[in-house]
Residue frames relative to the residue before (quaternion, step in Angstrom):
aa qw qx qy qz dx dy dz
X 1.0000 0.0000 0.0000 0.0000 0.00 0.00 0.00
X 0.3513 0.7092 -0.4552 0.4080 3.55 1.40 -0.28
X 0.5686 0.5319 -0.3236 0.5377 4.10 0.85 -1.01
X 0.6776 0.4462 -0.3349 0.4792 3.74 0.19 -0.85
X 0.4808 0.7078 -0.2851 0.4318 3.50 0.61 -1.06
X 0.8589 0.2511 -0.0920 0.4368 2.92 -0.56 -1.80
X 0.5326 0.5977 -0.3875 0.4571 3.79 1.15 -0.99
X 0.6781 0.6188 -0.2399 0.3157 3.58 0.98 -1.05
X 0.5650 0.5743 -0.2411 0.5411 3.17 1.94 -0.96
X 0.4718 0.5368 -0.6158 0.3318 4.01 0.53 -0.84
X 0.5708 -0.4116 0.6156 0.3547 3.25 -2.18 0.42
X 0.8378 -0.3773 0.3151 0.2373 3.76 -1.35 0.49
X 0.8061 0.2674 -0.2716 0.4526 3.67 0.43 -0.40
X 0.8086 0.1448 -0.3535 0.4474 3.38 1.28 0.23
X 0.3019 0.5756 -0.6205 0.4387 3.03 0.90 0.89
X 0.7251 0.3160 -0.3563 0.4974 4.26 0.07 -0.92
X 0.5389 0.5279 -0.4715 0.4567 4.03 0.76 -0.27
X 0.7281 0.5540 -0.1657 0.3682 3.42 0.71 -0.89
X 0.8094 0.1144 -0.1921 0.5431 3.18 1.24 -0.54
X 0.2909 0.5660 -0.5541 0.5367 3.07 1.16 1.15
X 0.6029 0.5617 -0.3333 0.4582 3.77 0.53 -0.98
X 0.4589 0.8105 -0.2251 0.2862 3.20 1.01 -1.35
X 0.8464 0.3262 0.0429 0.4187 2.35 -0.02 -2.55
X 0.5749 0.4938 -0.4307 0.4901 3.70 0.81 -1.22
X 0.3817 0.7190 -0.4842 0.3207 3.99 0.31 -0.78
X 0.8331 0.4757 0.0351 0.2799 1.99 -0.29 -2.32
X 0.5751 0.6018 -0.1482 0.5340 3.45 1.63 -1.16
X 0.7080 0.4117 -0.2850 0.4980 3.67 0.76 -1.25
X 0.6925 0.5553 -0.3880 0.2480 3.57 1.02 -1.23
X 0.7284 0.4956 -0.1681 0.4423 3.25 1.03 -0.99
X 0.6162 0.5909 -0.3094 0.4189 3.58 1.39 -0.37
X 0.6246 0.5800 -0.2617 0.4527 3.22 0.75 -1.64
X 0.6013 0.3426 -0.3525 0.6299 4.16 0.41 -1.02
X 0.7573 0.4051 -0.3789 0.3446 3.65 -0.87 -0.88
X 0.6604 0.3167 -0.3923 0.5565 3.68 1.06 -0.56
X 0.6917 0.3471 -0.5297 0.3472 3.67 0.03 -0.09
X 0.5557 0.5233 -0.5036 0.4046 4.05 0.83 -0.56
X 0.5080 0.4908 -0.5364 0.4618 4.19 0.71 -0.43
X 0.8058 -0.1481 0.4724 0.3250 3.18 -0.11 -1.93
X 0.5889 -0.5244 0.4490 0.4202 3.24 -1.53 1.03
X 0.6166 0.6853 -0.2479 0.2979 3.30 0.60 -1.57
X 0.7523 0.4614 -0.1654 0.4402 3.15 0.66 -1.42
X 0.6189 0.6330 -0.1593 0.4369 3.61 1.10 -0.77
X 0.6297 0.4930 -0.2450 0.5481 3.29 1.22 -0.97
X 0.6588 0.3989 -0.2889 0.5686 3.49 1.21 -0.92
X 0.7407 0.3332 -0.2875 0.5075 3.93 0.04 -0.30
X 0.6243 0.3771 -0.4899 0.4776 4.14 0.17 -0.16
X 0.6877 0.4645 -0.4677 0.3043 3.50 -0.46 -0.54
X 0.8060 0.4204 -0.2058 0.3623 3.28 0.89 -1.28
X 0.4767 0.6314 -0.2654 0.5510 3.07 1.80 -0.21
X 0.8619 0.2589 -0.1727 0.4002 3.17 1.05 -0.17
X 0.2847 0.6851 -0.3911 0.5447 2.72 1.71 0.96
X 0.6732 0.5432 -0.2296 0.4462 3.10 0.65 -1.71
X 0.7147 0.5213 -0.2148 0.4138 3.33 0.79 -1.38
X 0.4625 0.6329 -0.2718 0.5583 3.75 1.52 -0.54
X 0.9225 0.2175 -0.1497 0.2816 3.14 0.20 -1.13
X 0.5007 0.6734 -0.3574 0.4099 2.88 1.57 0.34
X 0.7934 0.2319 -0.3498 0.4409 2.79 1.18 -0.87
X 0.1999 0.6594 -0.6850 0.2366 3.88 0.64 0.34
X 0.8605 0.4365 -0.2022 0.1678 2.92 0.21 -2.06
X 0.5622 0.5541 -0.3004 0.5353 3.16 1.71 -0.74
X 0.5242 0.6251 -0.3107 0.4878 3.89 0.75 -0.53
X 0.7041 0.5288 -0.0808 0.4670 3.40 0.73 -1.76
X 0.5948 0.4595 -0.1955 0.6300 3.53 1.52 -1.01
X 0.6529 0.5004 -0.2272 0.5212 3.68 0.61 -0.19
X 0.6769 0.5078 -0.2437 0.4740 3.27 0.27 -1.33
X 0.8074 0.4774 0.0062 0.3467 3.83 0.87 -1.54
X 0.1195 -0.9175 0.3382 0.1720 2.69 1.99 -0.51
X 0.1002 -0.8498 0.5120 -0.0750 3.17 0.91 1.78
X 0.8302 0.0158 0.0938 0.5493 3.72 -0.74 0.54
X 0.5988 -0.6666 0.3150 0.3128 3.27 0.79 0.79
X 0.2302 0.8073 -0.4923 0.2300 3.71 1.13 1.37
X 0.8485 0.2788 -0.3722 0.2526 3.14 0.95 -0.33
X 0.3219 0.6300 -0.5225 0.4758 3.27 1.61 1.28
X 0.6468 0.4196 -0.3606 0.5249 3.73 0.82 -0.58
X 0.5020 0.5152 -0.5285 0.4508 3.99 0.59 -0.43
X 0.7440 0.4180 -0.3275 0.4055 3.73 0.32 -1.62
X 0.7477 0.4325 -0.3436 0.3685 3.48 0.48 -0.84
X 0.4501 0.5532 -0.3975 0.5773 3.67 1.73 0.00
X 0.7063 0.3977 -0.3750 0.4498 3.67 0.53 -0.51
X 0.4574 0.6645 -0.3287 0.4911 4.04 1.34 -0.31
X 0.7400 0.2693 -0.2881 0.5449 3.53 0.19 -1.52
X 0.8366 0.3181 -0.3005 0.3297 4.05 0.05 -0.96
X 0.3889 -0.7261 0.5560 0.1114 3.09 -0.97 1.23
X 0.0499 0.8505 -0.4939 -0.1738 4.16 -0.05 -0.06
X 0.8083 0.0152 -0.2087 0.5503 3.14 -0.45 1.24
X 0.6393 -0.6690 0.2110 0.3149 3.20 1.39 0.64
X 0.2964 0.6355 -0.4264 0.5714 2.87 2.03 1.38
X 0.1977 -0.7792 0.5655 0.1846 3.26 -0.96 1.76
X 0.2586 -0.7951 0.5270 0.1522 3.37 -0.99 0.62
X 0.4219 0.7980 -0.3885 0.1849 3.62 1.66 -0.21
X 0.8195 0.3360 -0.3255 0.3311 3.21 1.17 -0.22
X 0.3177 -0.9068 0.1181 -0.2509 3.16 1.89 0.56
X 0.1638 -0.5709 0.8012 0.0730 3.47 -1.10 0.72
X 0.6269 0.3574 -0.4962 0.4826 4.05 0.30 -0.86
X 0.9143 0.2485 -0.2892 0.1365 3.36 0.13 -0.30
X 0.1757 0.7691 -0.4186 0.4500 3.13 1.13 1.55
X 0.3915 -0.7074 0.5431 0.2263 3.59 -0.55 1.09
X 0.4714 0.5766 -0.3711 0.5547 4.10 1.09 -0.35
X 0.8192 0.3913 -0.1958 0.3707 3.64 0.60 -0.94
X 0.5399 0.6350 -0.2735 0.4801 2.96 1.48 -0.56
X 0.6321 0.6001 -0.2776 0.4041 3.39 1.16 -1.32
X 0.7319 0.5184 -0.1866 0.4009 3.02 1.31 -1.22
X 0.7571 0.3215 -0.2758 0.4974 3.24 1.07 -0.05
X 0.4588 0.6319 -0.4287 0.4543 2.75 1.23 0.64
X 0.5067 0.5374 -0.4350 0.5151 3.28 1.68 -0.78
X 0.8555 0.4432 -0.1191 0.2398 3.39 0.06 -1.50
X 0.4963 0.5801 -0.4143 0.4954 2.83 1.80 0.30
X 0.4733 0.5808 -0.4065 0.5228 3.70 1.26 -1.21
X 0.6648 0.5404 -0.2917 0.4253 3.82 0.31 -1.69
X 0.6669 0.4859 -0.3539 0.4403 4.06 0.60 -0.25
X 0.6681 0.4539 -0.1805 0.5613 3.23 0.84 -1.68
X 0.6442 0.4620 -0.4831 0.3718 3.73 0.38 -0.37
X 0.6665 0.5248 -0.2935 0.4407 3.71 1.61 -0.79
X 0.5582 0.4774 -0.3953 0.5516 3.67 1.36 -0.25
X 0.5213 0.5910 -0.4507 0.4193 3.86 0.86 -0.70
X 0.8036 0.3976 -0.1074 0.4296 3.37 0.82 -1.66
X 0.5442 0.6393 -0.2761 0.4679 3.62 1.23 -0.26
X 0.7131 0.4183 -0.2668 0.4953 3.50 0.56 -1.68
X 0.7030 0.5565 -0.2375 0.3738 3.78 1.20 -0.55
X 0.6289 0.4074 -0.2673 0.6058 3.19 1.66 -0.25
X 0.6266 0.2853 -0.4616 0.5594 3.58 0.75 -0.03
X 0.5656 0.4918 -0.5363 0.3883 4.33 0.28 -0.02
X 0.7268 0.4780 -0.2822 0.4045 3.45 0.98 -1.03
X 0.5771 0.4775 -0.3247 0.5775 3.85 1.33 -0.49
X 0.6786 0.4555 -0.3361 0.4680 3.75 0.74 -0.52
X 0.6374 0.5499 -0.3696 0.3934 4.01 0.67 -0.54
């Protein structure tokens, strides 16, 4: 729970980007299986949009990174300093470099834009 914590500390736009990401996840992970065990049918209607959602979350979170809104991706790196996971210190780090962050922030936006652009080419092949 230490992770929650520290997530709690970010400054405001990526802290609610983040657990929005989170949640939609969390939303796609459990949706996507449960619509294919109903049905073909049902799937075709629930994956695209599920993966939209999921797209656009993380642009925006990615975008929020990348831009270093309000100075998030200096608080991400210094979040990646204080938490150790599995008791691996990353403080000295490339992850924990506000430059790196930015960058994956870029390339994160750069994914979600391909799920944005995917979930729309398989809705549009599927109608």
């Amino acid at each position: 729970m230490k992770f929650w914590r520290s997530m709690m500390n970010l400054p405001q736009p990526v802290k609610g980007c983040l657990v929005a990401y989170l949640i939609v996840f969390a939303a796609v992970f459990v949706s996507v299986p449960l619509s294919a065990l109903i049905g073909r049918e049902q799937a075709v209607r629930v994956t695209p949009w599920t993966m939209g959602a999921l797209g656009a979350s993380v642009v925006v979170l990615g975008l929020v990174l990348a831009f270093d809104v309000r100075g998030s991706a200096r608080a991400y790196a210094a979040m990646m300093k204080d938490f150790k996971p599995m008791g691996v210190d990353y403080s000295q780090s490339i992850f924990s470099k506000p430059l790196f962050v930015r960058f994956f922030g870029g390339m994160f936006a750069f994914v979600g834009m391909w799920f944005i652009v995917g979930s729309t080419i398989f809705a549009s092949q599927m109608s």
